[in-house]
N, C-alpha and C positions, 0 to 999 in steps of 0.2 A: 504494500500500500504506500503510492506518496503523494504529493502533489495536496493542492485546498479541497477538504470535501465539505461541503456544506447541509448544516444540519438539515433535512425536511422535517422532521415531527417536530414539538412542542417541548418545552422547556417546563417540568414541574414546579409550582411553588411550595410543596413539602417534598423532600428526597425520601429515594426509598433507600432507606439505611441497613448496610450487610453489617450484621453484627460481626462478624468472629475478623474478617478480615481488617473492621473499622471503616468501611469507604460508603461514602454517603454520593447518588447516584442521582442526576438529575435532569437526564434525559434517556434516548435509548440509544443514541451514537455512545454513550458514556455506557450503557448498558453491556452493548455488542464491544467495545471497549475490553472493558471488566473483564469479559468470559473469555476472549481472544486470550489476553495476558494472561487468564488465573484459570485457565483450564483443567490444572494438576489440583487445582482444591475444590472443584465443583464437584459435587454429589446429586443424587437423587431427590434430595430436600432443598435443590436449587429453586425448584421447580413448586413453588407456593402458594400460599392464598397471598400472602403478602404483598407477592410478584404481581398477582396476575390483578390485583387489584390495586397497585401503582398504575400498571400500564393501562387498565380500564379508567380510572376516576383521575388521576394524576396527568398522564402523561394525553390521556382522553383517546385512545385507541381500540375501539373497541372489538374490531373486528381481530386484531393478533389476539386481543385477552379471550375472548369467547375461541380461538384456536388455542389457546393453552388451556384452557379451561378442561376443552376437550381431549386435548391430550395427557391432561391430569386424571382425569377420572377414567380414560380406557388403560391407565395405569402405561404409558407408554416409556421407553427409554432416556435417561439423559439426551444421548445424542438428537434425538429426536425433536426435542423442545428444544435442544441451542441452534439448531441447524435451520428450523421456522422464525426464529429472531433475526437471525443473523440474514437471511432472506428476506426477510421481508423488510428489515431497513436498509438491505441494499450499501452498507458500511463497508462491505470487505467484498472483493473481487470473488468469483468463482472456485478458482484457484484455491485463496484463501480457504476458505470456509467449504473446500474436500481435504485441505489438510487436518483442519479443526476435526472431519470427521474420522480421517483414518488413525487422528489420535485418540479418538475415543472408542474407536474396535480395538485400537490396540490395549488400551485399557483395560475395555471388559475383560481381555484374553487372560491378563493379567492375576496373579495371586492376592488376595485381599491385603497381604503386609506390606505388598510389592506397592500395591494403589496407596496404602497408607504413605508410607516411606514416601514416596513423591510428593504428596501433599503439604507432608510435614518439612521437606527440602524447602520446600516451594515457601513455607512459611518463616521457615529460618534465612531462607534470601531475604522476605521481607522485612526482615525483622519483628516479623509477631508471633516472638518467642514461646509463649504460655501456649500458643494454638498448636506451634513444632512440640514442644514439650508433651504437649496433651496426648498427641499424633503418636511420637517416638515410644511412649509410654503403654499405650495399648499393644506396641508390639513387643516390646521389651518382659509386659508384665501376661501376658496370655498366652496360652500353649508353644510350646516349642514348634517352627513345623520344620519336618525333617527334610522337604525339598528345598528349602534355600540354606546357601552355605555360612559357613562361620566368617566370610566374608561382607556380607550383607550385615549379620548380627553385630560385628566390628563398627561398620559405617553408621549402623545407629546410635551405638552405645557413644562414639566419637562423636556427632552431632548433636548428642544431645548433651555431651558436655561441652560441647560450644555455644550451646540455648543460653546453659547455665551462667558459663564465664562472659558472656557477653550482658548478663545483667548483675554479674558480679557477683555470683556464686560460685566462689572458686570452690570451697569444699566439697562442692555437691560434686561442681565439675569435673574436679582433681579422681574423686570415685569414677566417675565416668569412664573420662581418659582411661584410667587404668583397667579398668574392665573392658576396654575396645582392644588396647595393646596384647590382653593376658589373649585374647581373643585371634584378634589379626597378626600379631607381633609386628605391626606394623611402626616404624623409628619416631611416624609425624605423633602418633599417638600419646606415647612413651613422652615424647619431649614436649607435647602440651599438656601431661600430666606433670611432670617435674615444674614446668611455669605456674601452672594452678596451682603445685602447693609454695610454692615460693608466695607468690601472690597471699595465697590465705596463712600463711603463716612468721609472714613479714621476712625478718631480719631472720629466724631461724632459722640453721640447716637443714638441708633435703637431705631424708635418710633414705637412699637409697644405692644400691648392689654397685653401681660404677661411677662413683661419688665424684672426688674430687676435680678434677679438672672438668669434667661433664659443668658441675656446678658453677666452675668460674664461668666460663663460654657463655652458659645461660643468665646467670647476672650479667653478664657485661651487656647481651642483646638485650635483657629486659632495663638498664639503665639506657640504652639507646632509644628504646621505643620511649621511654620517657620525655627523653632530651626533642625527640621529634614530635610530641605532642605538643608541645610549645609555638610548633609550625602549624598546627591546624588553628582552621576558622573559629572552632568555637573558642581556645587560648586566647585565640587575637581579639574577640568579642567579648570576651573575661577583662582583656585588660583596655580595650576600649572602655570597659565600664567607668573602670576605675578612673582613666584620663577623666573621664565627665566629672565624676567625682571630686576632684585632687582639682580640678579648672572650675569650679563650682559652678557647673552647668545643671541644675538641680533637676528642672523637666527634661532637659533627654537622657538625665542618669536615671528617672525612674522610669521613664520610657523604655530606655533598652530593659531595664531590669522586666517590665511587664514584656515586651517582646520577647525576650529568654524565657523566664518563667512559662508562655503557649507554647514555645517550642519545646519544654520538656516536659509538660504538659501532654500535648500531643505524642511525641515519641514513646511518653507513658503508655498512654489508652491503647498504640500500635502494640508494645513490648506486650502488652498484659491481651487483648484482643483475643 
């Protein structure tokens, strides 16, 4: 897709709001949008009263809602209902939207841990951690299944201590890590398991089997990543603050201060989502 496409439907005055992902949704180009990008988290329950009564009363469309209507109650497939959207606003090229679908045969085809795992990628891309965490969790904590490899079972246990250490649960994380490594034996594992306990245990040493030198190498990158957080925007917006401050610039010290504040704010509701 490139080039201006312009919207034909209607612009709603109340958005129809996806909980889990947080995105509040305000037309159907935004719609067809949404489902193109977030395909690896769409379910069965996409497919709503919610929905279909955005697009009927909101969006004022009544002839797609009375077709999803209908394809609600003949109990029809995901694919089936994104493929009638996505037609019928005419958003996405032909092309497009048979890839949309061969991704979703290929889906079905797919292992229910296998569909989970993706979704839960999908969410730890976005950073809505709690939703990966949630995801990672039901495969982690329900039966073993003995067609997927201890490779697979590695890649979660690793990701979902990257859930963790990206909201700043090192110890939860640091358990993770090491349950993917005991798992994969895989090096990236192992070595963001020794970060996570460093992390959550400060200053103390890392007790672990190939200690010493391992250790300096890993303090010294993690005082590096330090040193370069000083170069990111939100540093530099930190000490913006302060210049307003220190210059006795009083409203746009508390301006920025309330412009930060939404942003992490926001970042929240995404993390937690």
């Amino acid at each position: 897709m490139s080039g201006i496409i312009l919207c034909r439907t209607g612009r709603a005055l109340k958005p129809l709001v996806l909980e889990e992902p947080g995105v509040q949704i305000y037309s159907l180009e935004e719609l067809c949008y949404y489902i193109y990008n977030n395909i690896y988290i769409l379910t069965n329950a996409f497919l709503d009263e919610k929905l279909i009564a955005f697009i009927r009363t909101e969006i004022k469309e009544p002839l797609l809602a009375d077709k999803l209507e209908q394809l609600k109650c003949e109990n029809a497939g995901l694919a089936e209902a994104v493929v009638t959207i996505l037609k019928y606003v005419d958003y996405y090229d032909t092309a497009e939207i048979e890839q949309v679908k061969d991704l979703l045969a290929m889906l079905d085809t797919q292992n229910v841990y296998e569909r989970m795992k993706m979704r839960a990628d999908r969410f730890l891309e976005k950073g809505c951690y709690y939703s990966a965490i949630s995801n990672y969790d039901k495969i982690v904590n329900g039966e073993r299944d003995i067609n997927l490899s201890g490779l697979f079972y590695a890649k979660v246990y690793h990701n979902l201590g990257t859930a963790y250490a990206r909201m700043f649960f090192f110890e939860k994380a640091a358990k993770y890590f090491e349950e993917a490594y005991k798992i994969g034996q895989h090096e990236k594992s192992r070595k963001c398991y020794l970060a996570a306990c460093r992390m959550a245990e400060g200053e103390e040493q890392i007790q672990d089997m190939q200690a010493p030198e391992e250790e300096q190498v890993l303090q010294r990158e993690l005082e590096l990543l330090t040193d370069n957080a000083r170069y990111s925007d939100e540093y530099r917006a930190m000490q913006k603050m302060e210049h307003l401050k220190s210059d006795g610039e009083v409203a746009q010290y508390y301006k920025a201060i309330d412009d930060c504040m939404d942003r992490w704010k926001a970042q929240y509701k995404r993390y937690t989502s």
